[in-house]
MIPA-33124 format. One record per residue: residue number from 1; residue in one letter; x, z, y of N, C-alpha, C, O in turn. Coordinates in Angstrom, 2 decimals. Each point is the difference from the previous one (the first is absolute). Layout:
residues N
nr, rest, n.u, n.w, n.v, ca.u, ca.w, ca.v, c.u, c.w, c.v, o.u, o.w, o.v
NUM, A, X, Z, Y, X, Z, Y, X, Z, Y, X, Z, Y .
...
END
This chain:
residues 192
nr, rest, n.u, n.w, n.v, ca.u, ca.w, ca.v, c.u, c.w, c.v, o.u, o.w, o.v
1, X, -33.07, 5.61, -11.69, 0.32, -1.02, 0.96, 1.45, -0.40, -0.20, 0.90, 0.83, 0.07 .
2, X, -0.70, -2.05, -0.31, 1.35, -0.78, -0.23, 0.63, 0.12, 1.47, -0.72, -0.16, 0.99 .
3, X, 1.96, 0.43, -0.88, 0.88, -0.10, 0.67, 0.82, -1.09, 0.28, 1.22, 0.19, -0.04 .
4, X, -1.84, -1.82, 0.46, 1.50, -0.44, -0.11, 0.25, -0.81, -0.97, 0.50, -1.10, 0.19 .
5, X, -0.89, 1.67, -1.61, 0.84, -0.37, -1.66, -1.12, -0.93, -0.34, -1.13, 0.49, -0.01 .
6, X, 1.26, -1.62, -0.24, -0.21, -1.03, -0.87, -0.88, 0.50, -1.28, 0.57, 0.75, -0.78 .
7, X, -1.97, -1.13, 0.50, -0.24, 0.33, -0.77, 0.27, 0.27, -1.61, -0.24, 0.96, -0.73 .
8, X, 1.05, -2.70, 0.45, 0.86, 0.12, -1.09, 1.46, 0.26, 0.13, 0.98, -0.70, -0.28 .
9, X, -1.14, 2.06, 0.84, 1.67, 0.61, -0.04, 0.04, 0.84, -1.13, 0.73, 0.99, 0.03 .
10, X, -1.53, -1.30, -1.17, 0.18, 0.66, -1.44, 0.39, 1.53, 0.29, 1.01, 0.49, -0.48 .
11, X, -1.96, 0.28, 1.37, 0.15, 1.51, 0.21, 0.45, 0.70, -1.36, -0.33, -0.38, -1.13 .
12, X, 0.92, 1.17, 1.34, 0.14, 1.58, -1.23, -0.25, 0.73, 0.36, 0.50, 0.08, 1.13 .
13, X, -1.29, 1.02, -1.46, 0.09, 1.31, 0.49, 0.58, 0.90, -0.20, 0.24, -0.13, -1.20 .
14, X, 0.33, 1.27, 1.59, 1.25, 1.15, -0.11, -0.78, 0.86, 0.49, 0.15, 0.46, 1.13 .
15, X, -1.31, -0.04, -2.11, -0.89, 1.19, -0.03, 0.28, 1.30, 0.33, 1.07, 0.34, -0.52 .
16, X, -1.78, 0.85, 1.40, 0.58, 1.32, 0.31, -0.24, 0.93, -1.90, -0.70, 1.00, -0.10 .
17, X, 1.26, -1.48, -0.84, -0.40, 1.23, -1.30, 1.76, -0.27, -0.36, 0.85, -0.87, -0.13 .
18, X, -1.13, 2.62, 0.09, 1.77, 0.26, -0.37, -0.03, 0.18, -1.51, -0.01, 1.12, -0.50 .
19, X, -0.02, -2.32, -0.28, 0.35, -0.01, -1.38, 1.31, -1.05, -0.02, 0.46, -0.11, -1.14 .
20, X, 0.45, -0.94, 2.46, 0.17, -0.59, -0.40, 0.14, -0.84, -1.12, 0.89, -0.18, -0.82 .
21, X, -2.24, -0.39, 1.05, -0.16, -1.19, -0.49, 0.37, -1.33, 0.49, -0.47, -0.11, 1.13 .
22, X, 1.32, -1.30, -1.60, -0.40, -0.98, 0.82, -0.60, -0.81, 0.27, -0.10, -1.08, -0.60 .
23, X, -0.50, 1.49, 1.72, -1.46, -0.47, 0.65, 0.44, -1.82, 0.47, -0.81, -0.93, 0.00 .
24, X, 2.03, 0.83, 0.31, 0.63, -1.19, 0.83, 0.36, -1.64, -0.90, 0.21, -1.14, 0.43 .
25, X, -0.26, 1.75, -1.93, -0.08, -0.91, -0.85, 1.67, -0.31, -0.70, 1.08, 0.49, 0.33 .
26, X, -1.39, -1.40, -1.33, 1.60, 0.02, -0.39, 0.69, -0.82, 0.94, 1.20, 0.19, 0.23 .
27, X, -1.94, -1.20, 0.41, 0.85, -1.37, 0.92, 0.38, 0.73, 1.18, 0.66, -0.63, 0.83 .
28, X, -0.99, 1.97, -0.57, 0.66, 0.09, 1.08, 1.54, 0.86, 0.55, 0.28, 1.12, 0.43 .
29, X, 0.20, -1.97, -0.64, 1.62, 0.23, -0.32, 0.68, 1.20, 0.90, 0.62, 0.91, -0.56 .
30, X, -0.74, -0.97, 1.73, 0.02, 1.39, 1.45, -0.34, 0.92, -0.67, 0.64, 0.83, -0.64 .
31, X, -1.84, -1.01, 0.81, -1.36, 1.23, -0.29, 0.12, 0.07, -1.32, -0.94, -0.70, -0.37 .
32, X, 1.55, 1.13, -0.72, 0.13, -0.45, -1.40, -0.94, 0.89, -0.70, -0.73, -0.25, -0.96 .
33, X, 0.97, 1.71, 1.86, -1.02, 1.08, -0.48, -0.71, 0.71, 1.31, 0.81, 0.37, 0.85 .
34, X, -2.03, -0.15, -0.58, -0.48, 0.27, 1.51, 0.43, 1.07, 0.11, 0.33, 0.65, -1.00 .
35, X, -0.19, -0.06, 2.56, 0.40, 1.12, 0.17, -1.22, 0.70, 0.49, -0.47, -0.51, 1.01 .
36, X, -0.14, 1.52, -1.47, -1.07, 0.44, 0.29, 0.01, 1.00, 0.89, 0.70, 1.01, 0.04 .
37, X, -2.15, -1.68, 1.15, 0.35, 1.18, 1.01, -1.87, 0.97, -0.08, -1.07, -0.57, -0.24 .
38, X, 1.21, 1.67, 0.44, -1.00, 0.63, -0.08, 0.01, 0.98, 1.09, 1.10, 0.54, 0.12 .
39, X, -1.92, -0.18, 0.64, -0.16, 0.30, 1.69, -1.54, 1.04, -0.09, -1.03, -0.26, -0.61 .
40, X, 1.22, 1.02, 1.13, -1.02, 0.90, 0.51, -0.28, 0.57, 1.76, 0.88, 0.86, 0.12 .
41, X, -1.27, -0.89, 0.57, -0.72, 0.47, 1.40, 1.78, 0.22, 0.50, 0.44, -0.70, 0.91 .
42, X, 0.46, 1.73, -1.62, 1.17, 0.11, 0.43, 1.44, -1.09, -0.11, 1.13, -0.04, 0.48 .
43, X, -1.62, -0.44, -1.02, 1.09, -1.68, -0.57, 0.67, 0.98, -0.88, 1.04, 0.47, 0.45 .
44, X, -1.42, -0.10, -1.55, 1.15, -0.17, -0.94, -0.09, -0.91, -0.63, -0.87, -0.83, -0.28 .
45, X, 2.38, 1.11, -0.06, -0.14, -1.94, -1.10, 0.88, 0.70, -1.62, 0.53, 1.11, -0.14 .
46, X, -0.61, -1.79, -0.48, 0.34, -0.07, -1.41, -0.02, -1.35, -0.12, -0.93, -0.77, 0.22 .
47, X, 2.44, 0.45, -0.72, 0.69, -1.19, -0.20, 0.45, -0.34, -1.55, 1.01, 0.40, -0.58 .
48, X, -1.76, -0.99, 0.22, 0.68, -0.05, -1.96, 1.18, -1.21, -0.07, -0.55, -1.10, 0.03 .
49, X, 1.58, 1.04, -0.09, 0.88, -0.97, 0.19, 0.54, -0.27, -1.25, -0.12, 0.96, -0.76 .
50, X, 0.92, -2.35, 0.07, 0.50, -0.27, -1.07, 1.37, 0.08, 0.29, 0.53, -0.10, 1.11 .
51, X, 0.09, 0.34, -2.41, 1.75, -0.30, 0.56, 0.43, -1.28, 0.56, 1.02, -0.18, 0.68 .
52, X, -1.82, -0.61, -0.99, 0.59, -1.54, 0.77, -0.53, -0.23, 1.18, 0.14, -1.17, 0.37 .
53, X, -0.98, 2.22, 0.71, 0.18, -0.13, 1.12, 0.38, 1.85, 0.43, -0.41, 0.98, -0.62 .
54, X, 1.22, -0.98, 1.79, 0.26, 1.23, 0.56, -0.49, 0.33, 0.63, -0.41, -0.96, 0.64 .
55, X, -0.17, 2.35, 0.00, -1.34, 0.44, 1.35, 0.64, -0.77, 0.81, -0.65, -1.01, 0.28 .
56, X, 1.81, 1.08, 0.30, 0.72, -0.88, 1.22, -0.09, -1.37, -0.31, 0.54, -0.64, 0.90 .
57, X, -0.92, 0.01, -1.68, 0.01, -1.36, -0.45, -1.40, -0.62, 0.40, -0.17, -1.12, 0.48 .
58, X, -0.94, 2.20, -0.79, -1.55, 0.00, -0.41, -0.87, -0.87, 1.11, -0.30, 0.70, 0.97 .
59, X, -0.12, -1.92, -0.90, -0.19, -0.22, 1.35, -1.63, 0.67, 0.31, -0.39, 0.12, 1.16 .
60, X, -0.38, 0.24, -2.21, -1.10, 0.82, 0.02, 0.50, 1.07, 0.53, -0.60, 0.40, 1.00 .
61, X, 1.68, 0.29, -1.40, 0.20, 1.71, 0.24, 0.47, -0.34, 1.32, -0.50, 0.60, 0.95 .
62, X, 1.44, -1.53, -0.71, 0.37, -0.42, 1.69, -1.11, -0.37, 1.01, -0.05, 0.16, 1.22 .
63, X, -0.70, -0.62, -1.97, -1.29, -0.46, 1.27, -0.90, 0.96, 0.27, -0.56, 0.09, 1.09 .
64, X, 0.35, 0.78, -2.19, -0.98, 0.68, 0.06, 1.11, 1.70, 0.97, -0.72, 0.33, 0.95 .
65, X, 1.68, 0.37, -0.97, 0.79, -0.11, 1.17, -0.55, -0.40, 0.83, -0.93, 0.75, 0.30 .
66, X, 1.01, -1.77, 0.42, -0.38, -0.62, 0.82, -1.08, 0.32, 0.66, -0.15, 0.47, 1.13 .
67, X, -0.82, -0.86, -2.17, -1.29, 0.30, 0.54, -0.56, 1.74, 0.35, -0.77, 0.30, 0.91 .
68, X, 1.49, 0.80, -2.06, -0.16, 1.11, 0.92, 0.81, 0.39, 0.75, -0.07, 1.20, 0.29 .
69, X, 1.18, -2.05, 0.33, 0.38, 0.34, 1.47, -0.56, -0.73, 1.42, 0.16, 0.33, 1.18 .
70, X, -0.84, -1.37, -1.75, -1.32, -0.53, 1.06, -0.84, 0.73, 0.19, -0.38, -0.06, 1.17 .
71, X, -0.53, 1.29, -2.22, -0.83, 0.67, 0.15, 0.19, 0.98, 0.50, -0.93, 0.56, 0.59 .
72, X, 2.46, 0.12, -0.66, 0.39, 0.89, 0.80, 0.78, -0.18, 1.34, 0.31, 1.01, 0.63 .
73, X, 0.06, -2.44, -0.08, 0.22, -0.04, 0.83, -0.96, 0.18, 1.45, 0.13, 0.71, 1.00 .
74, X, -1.17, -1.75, -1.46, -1.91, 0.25, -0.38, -0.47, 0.79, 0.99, -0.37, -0.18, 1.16 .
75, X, 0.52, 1.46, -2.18, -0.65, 1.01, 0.02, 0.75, 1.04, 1.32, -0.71, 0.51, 0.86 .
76, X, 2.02, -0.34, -0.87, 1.02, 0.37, 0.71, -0.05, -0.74, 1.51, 0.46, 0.52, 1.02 .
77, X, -1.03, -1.68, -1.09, -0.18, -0.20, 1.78, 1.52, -0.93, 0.44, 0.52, -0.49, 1.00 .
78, X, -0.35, 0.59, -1.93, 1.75, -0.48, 0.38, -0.10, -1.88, 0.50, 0.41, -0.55, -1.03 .
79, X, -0.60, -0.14, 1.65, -0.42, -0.86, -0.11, 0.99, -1.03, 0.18, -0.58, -1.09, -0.06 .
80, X, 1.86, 0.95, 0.26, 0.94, -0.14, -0.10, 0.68, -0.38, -1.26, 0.38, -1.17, 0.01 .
81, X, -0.10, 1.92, -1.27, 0.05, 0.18, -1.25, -1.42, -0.56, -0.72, 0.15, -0.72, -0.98 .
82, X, -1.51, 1.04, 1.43, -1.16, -0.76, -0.31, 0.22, -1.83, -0.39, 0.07, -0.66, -1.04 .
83, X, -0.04, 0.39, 2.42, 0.53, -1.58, 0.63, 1.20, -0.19, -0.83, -0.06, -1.13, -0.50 .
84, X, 0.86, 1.60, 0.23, 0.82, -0.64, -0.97, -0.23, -0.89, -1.13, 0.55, -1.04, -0.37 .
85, X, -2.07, 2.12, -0.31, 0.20, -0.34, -0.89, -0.58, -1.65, -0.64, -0.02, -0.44, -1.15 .
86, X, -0.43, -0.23, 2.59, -0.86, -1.30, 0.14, 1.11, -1.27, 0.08, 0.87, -0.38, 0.79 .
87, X, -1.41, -0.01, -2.02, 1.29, -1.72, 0.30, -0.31, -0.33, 1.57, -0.93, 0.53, 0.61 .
88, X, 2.03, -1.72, 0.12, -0.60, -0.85, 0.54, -1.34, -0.85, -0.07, -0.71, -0.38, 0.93 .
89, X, 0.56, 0.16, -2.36, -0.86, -1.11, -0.92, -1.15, 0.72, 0.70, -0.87, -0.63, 0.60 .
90, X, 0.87, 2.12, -0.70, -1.64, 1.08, -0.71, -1.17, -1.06, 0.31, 0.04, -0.88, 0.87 .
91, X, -0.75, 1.05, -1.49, -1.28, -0.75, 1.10, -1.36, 1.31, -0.81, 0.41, 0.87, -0.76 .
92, X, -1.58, -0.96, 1.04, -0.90, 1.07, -0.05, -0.95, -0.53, 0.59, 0.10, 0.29, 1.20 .
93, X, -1.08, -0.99, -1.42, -1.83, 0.02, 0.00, 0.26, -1.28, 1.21, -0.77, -0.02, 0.96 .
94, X, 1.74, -0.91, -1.04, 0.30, -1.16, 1.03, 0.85, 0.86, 1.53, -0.24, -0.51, 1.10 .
95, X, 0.89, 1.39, -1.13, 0.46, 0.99, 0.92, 1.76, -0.44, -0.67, 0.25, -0.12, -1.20 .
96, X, 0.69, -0.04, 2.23, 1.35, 0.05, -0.33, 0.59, 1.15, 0.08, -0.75, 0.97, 0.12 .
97, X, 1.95, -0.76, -0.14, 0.67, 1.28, -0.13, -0.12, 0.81, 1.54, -0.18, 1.21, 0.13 .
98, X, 0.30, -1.99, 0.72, 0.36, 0.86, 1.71, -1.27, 0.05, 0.54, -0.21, 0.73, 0.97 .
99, X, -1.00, -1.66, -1.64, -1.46, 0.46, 0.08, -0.44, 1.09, -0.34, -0.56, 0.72, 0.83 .
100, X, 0.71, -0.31, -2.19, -0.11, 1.17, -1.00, 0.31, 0.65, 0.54, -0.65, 0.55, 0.88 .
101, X, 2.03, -0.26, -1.25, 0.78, 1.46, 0.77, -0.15, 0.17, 1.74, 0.45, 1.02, 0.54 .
102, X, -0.84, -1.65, -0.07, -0.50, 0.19, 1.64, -1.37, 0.87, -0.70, 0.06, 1.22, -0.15 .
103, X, -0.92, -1.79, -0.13, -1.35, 0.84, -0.61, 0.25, 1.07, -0.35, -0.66, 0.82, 0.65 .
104, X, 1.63, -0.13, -1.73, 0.32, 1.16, -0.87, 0.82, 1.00, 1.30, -0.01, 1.23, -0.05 .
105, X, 0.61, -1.93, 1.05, 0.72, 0.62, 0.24, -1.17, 0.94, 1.47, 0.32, 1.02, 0.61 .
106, X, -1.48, -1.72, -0.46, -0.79, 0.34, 0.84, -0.69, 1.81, -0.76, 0.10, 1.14, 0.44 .
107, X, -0.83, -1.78, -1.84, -0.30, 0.98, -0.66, 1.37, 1.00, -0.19, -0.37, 1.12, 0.37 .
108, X, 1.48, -1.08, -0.69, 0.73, 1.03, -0.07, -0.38, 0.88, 1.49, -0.78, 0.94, -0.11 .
109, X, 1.17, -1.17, 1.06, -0.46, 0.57, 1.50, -0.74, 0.59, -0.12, 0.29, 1.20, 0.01 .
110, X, -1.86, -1.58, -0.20, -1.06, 0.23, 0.04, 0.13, 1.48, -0.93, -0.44, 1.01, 0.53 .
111, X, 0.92, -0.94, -1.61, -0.28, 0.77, -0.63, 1.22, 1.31, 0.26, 1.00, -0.17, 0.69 .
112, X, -1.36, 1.51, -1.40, 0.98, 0.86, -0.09, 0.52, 0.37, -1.12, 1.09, 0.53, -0.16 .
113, X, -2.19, -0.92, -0.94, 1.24, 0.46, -1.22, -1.35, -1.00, -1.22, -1.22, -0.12, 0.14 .
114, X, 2.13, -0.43, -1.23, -1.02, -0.86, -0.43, 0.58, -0.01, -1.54, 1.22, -0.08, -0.17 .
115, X, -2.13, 0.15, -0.98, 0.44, 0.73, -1.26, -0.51, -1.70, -0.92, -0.86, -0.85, 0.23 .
116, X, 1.52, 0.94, -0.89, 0.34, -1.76, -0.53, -0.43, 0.54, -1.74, 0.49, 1.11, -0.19 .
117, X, -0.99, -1.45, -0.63, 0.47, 0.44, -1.13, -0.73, -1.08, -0.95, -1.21, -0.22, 0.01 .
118, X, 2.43, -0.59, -1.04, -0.53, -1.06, -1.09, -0.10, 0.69, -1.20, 0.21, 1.18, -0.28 .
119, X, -0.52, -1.97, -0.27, -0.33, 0.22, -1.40, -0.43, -1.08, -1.01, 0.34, -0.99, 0.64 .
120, X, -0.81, 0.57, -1.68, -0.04, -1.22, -1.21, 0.36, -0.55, 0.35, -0.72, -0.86, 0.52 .
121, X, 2.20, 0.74, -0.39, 1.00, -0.69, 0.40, 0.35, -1.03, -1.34, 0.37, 0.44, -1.09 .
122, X, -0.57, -1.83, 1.39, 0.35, -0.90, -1.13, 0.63, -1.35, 0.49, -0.64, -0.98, 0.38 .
123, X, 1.98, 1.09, -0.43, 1.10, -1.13, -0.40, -0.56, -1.56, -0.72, -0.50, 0.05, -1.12 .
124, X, 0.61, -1.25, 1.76, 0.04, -1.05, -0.48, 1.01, -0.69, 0.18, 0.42, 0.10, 1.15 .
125, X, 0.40, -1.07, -2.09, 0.80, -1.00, 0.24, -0.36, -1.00, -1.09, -0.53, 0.18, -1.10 .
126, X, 1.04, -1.47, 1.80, -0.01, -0.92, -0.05, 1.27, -0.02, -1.14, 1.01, 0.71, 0.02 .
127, X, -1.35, -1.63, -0.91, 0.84, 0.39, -1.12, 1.40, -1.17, 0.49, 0.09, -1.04, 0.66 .
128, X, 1.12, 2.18, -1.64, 1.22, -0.72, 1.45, 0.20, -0.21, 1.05, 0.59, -0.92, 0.56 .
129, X, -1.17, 1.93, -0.14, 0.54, 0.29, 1.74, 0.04, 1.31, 0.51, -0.95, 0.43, 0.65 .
130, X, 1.92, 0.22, -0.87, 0.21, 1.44, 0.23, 0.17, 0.12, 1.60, 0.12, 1.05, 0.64 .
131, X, -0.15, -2.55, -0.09, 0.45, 0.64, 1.54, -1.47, 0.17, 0.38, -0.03, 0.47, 1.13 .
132, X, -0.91, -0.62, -1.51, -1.56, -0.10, 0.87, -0.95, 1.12, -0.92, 0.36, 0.19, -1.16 .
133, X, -1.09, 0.27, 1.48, -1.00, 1.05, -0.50, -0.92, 0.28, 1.06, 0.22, 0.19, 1.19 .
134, X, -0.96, -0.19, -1.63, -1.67, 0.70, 0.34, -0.49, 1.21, -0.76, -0.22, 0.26, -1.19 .
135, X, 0.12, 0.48, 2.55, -1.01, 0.96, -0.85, -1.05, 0.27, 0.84, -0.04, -0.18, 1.22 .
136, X, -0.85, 0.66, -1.98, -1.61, 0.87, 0.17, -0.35, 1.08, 0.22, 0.97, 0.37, -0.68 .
137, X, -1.43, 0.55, 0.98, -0.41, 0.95, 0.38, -0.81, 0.61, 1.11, -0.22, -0.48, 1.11 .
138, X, -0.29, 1.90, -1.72, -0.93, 0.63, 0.95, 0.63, 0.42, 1.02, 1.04, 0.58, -0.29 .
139, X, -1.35, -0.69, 1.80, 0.48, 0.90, 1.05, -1.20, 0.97, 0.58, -1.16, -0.41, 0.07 .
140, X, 1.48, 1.56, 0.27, -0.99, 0.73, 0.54, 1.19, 0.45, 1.20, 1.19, 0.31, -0.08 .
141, X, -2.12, -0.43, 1.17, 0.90, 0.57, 1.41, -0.91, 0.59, 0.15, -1.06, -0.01, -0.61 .
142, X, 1.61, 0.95, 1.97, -0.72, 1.38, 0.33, 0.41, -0.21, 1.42, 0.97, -0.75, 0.15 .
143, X, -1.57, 1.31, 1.03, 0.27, 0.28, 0.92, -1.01, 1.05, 1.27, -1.12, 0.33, -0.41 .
144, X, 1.44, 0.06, 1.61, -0.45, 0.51, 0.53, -1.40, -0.77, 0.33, -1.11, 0.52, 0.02 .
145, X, 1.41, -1.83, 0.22, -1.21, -1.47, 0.78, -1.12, 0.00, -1.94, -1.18, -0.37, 0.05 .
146, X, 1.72, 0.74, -1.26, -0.76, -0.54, -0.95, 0.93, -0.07, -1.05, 1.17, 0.37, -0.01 .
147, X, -1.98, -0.98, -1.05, 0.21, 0.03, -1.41, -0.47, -1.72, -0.51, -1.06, -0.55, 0.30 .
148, X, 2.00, 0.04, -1.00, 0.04, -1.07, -0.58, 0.91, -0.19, -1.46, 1.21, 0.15, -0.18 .
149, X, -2.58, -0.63, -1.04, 0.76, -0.62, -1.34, 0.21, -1.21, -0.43, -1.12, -0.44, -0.28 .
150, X, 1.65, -0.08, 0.14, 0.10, -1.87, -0.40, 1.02, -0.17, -1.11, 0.90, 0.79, -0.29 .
151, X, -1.17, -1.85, -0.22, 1.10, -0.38, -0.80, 0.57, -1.56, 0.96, -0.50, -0.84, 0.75 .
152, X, 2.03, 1.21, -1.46, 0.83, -0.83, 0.88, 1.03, -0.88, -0.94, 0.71, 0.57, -0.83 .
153, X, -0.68, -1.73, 0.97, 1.06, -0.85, -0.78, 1.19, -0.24, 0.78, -0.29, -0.31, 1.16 .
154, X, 1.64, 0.35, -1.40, 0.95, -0.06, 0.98, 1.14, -0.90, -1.24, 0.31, 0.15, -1.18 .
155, X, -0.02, -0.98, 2.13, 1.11, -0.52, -0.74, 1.79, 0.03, 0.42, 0.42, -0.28, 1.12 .
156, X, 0.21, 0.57, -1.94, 1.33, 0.63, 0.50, 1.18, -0.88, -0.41, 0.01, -0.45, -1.14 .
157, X, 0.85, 0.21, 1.87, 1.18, -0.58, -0.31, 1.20, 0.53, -0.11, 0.08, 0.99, 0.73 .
158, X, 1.08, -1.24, -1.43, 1.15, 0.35, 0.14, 1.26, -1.29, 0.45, 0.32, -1.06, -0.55 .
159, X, 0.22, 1.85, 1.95, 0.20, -1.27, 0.71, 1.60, 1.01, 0.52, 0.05, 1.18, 0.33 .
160, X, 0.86, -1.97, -0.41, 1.37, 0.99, 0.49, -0.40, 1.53, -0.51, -0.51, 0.95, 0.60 .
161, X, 0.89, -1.09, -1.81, -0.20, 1.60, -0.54, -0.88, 1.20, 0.04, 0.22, 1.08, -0.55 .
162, X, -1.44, -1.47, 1.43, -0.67, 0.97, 0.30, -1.96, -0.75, -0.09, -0.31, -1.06, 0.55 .
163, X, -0.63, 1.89, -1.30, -1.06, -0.52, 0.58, -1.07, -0.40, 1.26, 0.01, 0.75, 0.98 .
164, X, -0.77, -1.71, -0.98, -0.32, 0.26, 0.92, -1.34, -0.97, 0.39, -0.06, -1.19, -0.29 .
165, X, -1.05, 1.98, 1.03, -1.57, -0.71, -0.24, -0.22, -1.39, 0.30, 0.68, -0.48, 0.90 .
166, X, -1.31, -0.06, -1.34, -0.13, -1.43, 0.57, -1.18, -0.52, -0.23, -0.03, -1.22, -0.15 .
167, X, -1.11, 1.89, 0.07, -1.60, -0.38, -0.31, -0.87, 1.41, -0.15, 0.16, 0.71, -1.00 .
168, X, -0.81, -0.46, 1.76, -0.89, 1.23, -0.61, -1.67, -0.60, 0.69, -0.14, -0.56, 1.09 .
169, X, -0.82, 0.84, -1.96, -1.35, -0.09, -0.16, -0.35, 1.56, -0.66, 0.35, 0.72, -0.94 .
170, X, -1.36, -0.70, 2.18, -1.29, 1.26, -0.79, -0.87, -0.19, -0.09, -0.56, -0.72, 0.82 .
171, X, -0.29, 1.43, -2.22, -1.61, 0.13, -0.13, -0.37, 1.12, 0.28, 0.76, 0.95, -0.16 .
172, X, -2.23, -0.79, 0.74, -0.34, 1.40, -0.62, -0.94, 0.21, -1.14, -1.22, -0.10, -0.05 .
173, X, 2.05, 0.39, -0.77, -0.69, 0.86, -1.28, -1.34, -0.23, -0.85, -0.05, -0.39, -1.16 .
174, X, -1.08, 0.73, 2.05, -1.48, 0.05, -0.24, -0.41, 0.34, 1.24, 0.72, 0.54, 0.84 .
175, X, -2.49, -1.03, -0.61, -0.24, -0.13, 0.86, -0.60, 1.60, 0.86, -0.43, 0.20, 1.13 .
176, X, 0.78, 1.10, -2.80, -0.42, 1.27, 0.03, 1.44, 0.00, 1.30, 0.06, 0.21, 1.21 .
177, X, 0.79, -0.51, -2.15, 1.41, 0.57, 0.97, -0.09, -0.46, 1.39, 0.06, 0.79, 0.94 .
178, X, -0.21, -2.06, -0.80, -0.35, -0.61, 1.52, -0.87, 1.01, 0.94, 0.26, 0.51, 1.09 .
179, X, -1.58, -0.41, -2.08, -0.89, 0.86, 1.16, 0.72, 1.41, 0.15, -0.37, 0.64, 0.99 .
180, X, 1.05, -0.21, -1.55, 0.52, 1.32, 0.48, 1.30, 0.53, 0.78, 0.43, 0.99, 0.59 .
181, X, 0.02, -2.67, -1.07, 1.10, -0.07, 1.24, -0.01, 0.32, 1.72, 0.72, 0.56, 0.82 .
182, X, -2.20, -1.39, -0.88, -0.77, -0.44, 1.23, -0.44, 1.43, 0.60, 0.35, 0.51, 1.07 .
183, X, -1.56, 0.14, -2.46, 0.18, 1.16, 0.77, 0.86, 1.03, 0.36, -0.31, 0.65, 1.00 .
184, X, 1.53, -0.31, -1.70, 0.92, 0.72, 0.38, 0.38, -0.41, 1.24, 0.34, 0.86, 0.82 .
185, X, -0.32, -2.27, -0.45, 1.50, -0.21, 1.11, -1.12, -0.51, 1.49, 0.43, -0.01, 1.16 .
186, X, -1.38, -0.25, -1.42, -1.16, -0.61, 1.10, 0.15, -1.73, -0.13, -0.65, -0.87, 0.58 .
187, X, 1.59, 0.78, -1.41, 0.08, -1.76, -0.08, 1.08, -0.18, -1.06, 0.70, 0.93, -0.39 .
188, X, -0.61, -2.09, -0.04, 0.73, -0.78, -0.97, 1.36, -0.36, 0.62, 0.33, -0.50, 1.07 .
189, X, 0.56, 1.08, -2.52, 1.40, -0.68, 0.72, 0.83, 1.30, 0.41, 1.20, -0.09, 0.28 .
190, X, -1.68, 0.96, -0.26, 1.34, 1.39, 0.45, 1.42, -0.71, 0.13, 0.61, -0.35, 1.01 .
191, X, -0.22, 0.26, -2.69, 1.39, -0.26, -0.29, 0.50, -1.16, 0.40, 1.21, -0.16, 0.14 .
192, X, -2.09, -0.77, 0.08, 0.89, -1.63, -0.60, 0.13, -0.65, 1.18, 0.53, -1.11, 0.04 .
END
């Protein structure tokens, strides 16, 4: 599910395989060589970087940052630091930002402790534009109310030095994963 991006925004992909390779092409001058991120249930990452960009430079290695301190903010209940991490812009399934986070902030309550964890985590940009990225990935949440897996497209900006969400859409998976969502949790939707 497109986020947002224009179909002919001449995507690249910045694949999770740590051979750096570049996946991003020669035209893309930022991104000159991808920085590869590779993620398991615990977020580790492995970053392959070239000398002509620096990890502190990396806007992959910076966003993706980003994104596992959303998952751990998340997960942590903190909702405060959560909400941060949403542009003004965010928007989400026709829902604005103080819509959303009014919603999330209901489910944080509701719950007592709630376990977040991504994985095939895969980076897109738009070639020449290091301030915008999308990425993909699996989420599996956990909680006391149920269990839910989806994949989620989120698109991220870098705006006054820091990233920050501004589009997220979810699927779920297969329709195996759906039905078992359902039965774990008594209904659809735990997480979202």
């Amino acid at each position: 599910m497109n986020v947002g991006w224009p179909a002919s925004a001449g995507w690249r992909i910045a694949r999770s395989l740590a051979l750096g390779i570049n996946l991003l092409g020669a035209g893309s001058a930022v991104l000159s060589v991808a920085s590869v991120v590779v993620t398991s249930a615990v977020a580790q990452s492995i970053t392959v970087a070239t000398p002509s960009i620096s990890a502190s430079q990396d806007p992959v290695r910076q966003a993706s940052d980003a994104l596992m301190q959303w998952r751990r903010d998340w997960e942590n209940r903190d909702f405060e630091r959560f909400s941060a991490h949403y542009a003004e812009a965010f928007q989400s399934t026709g829902l604005d930002r103080a819509t959303y986070l009014e919603r999330k902030r209901g489910i944080f309550e509701k719950r007592p402790w709630q376990r977040i964890r991504i994985s095939e985590i895969l980076w897109l940009a738009a070639q020449g534009t290091p301030e915008a990225l999308t990425v993909r990935f699996v989420q599996e949440y956990d909680s006391p109310q149920g269990s839910d897996r989806s994949r989620k497209e989120q698109r991220w900006i870098r705006a006054n030095q820091r990233w920050q969400l501004v589009a997220e859409a979810e699927v779920v998976l297969t329709e195996t994963d759906a039905g078992r969502a359902r039965t774990k949790s008594g209904a659809g939707g735990i997480g979202k």
